[in-house]
C-alpha positions in Angstrom: 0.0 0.0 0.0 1.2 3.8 -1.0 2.2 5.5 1.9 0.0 8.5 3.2 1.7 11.9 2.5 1.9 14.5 4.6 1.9 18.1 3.5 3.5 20.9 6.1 1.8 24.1 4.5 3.4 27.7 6.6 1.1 31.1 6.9 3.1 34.2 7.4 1.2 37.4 8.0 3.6 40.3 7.7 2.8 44.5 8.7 4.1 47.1 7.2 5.9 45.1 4.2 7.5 48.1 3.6 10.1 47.8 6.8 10.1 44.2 7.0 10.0 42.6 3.4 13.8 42.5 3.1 14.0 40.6 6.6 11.6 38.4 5.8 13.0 38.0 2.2 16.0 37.2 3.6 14.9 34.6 6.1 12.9 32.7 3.0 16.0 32.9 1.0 18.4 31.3 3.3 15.8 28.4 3.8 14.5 27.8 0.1 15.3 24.4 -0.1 13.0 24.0 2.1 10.2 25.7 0.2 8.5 23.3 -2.4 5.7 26.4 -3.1 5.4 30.0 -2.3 2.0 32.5 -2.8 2.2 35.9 -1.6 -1.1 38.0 -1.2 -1.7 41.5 -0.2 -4.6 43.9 -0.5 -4.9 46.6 -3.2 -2.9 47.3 -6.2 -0.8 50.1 -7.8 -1.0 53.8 -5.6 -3.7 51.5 -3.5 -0.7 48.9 -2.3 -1.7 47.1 1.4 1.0 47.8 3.8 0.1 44.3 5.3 0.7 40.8 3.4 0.3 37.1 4.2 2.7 34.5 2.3 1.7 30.6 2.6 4.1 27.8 1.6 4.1 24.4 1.4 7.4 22.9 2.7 10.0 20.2 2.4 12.2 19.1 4.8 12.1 17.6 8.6 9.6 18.9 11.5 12.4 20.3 13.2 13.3 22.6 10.3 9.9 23.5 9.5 10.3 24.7 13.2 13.1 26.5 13.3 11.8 28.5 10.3 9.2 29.3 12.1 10.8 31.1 15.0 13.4 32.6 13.2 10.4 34.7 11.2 8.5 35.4 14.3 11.5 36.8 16.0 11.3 40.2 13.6 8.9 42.7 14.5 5.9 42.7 12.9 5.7 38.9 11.6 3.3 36.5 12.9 4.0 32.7 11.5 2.4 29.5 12.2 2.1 26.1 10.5 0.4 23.1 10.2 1.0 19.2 9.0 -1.9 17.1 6.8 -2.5 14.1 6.0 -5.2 11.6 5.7 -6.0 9.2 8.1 -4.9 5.6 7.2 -7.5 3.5 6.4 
């Protein structure tokens, strides 16, 4: 039998992009091989740009460096990031 996958998926919601964008570019960049997808979204477009932005990713890689991701991001100011595991239930 195929074994279940299980898909680690990251939610960063960042404020004022405009101070922390490079930081939190920075962060992503030093870990991309750990990041299989990336979407950013933000509110508004052109002269009517949000200053706030969430990014979700789905990630490779072990539960221990999924964590440490994850606290090095919420250790800037302004950054909130969480994240999740699924997976199916075997039957």
């Amino acid at each position: 039998m195929a074994q279940i996958p299980v898909k680690t998926v990251m939610a960063i919601l960042v404020k004022n992009r405009k101070e922390t964008a490079d930081k939190v570019q920075k962060i992503l960049t030093a870990w991309g091989c750990l990041i299989k997808t990336r979407l950013g979204l933000r509110d508004g477009v052109l002269d009517n740009c949000s200053e706030a932005g969430l990014i979700v990713l789905e990630l490779v890689g072990s539960p221990e460096q999924h964590k440490e991701l994850c606290d090095k991001l919420n250790k800037l100011a302004g950054v909130k990031a969480n994240y999740m595991e699924l997976s199916f239930d075997e039957e």
